[in-house]
Steps between C-alpha positions, in 0.01 A plus 500: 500500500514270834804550725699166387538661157515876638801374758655286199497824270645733818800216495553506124497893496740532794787253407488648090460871558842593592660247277530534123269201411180748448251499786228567300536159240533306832207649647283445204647159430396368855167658464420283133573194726216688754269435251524905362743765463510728875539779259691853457324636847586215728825470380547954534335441840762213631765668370429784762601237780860446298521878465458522873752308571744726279434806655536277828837368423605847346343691760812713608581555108165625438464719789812680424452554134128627646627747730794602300279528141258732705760700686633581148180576353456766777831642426662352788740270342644540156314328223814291412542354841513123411183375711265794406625411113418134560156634548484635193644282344219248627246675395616592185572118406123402604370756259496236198345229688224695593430696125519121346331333797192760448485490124513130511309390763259348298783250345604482800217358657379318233702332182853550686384208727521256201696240604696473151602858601630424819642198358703683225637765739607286740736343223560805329638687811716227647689547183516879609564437853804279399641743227440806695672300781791339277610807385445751791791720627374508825698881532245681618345539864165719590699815583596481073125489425422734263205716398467296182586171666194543731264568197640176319463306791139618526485396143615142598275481756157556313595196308362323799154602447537167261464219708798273460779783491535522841541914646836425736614274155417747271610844731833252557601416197443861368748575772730265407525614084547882658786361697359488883609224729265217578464639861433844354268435263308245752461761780445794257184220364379489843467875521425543150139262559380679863278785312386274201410164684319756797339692272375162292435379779247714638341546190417181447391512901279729493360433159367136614373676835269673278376199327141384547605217614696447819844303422676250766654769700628228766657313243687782307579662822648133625716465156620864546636439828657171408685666184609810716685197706607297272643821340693610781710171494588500119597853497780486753590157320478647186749755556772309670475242203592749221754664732694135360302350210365588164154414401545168293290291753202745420589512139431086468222539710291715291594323179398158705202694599390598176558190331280306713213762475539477105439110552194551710352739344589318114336170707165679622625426834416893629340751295703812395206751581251434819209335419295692705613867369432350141111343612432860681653643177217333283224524723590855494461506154195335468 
């Protein structure tokens, strides 16, 4: 990977993250006109430069539900003090992510990546996203958030390990059908993503350190610092756009999005799986 297509990549990653267009299908989109797919570990790794930039943006949040989740643990606080329960609440919502993100890492790594896949859930969940958002009662702030409500919304956002569903889409519009307000649900996303996408992320980082042979570190390193920028910027703009609008103009997006990669990839113009993961795939097997 050379650093035109590493920076174009840390770009890509950094303006879709945070936005429910699915960071992932944009990423591996870009990368089919790079010739080959980035794959699951570059996209993981960028995604720990967007992730900075949430626990940069939400730094006072974070280090209050910290302190005040520990203090409780200890016995200092009481367990139902609203900051140490958003910590649990956090960590109880990652907690399907990470069981379906370890028993299907293979599918997620491999045949998710199909671009017919990403294709059909990019369609598929801008219907959802518009229902969920059509017929939301928007009644509910984080302070109503619920034991239950944080496992659902975990539940939502595993749906992302699909490239195309989008993890602040799908952890949104989950919010939405329980009744959250856009704001709520976006900012509870946000929080919701810190222990999956870090965990992912370093994973994935320390799995390619280990490979034989050494990947562009410059490059990567480059796209991750571009995304964590880029990041920064759309999440403050995100969140003062839904404090007024619904999420139509995302809605038509996708299903422009995914209409135009069911053309290209009905016309041959890109290939729905890399070329280069299926060639290693055969030579592999002989």
């Amino acid at each position: 990977m050379d650093w035109v297509q590493a920076l174009t990549l840390g770009v890509v990653q950094g303006l879709t993250e945070f936005l429910p267009i699915s960071s992932s299908a944009h990423v591996s989109i870009a990368g089919r006109f790079f010739g080959s797919d980035p794959g699951a570990a570059f996209t993981a790794i960028t995604q720990l430069g967007t992730e900075a930039a949430v626990l940069i943006y939400f730094r006072k949040d974070i280090a209050r539900i910290i302190n005040r989740w520990c203090r409780a643990v200890v016995g200092k606080l009481p367990h139902n003090d609203p900051d140490a329960r958003m910590g649990w609440l956090v960590i109880l919502g990652s907690i399907p992510i990470g069981v379906f993100g370890l028993a299907l890492r293979d599918l997620i790594t491999g045949p998710f990546r199909n671009l017919w896949i990403t294709a059909t859930m990019l369609l598929l969940f801008a219907l959802v996203i518009w229902y969920a958002d059509r017929t939301a009662s928007q009644r509910k702030e984080l302070k109503d958030l619920s034991w239950g409500d944080g496992i659902k919304f975990g539940l939502w956002q595993a749906l992302a390990l699909v490239p195309g569903v989008s993890r602040s889409g799908g952890t949104i519009a989950g919010g939405l059908f329980m009744g959250y307000t856009r704001e709520a649900a976006a900012r509870y996303s946000f929080l919701l993503a810190i222990p999956a996408v870090l965990l992912s992320g370093f994973d994935q980082l320390f799995d390619i350190a280990s490979d034989p042979v050494p990947p562009a570190w410059g490059p990567i390193f480059g796209a991750t610092l571009v995304s964590f920028v880029i990041g920064y910027a759309i999440i403050a703009w995100l969140l003062r756009y839904i404090s007024t609008h619904d999420f139509t103009p995302f809605v038509y997006y996708r299903i422009a999005l995914a209409l135009v990669l069911f053309a290209l990839l009905a016309t041959g113009v890109i290939p729905a799986t890399d070329p280069g993961a299926v060639a290693a795939a055969s030579g592999a097997g002989g």
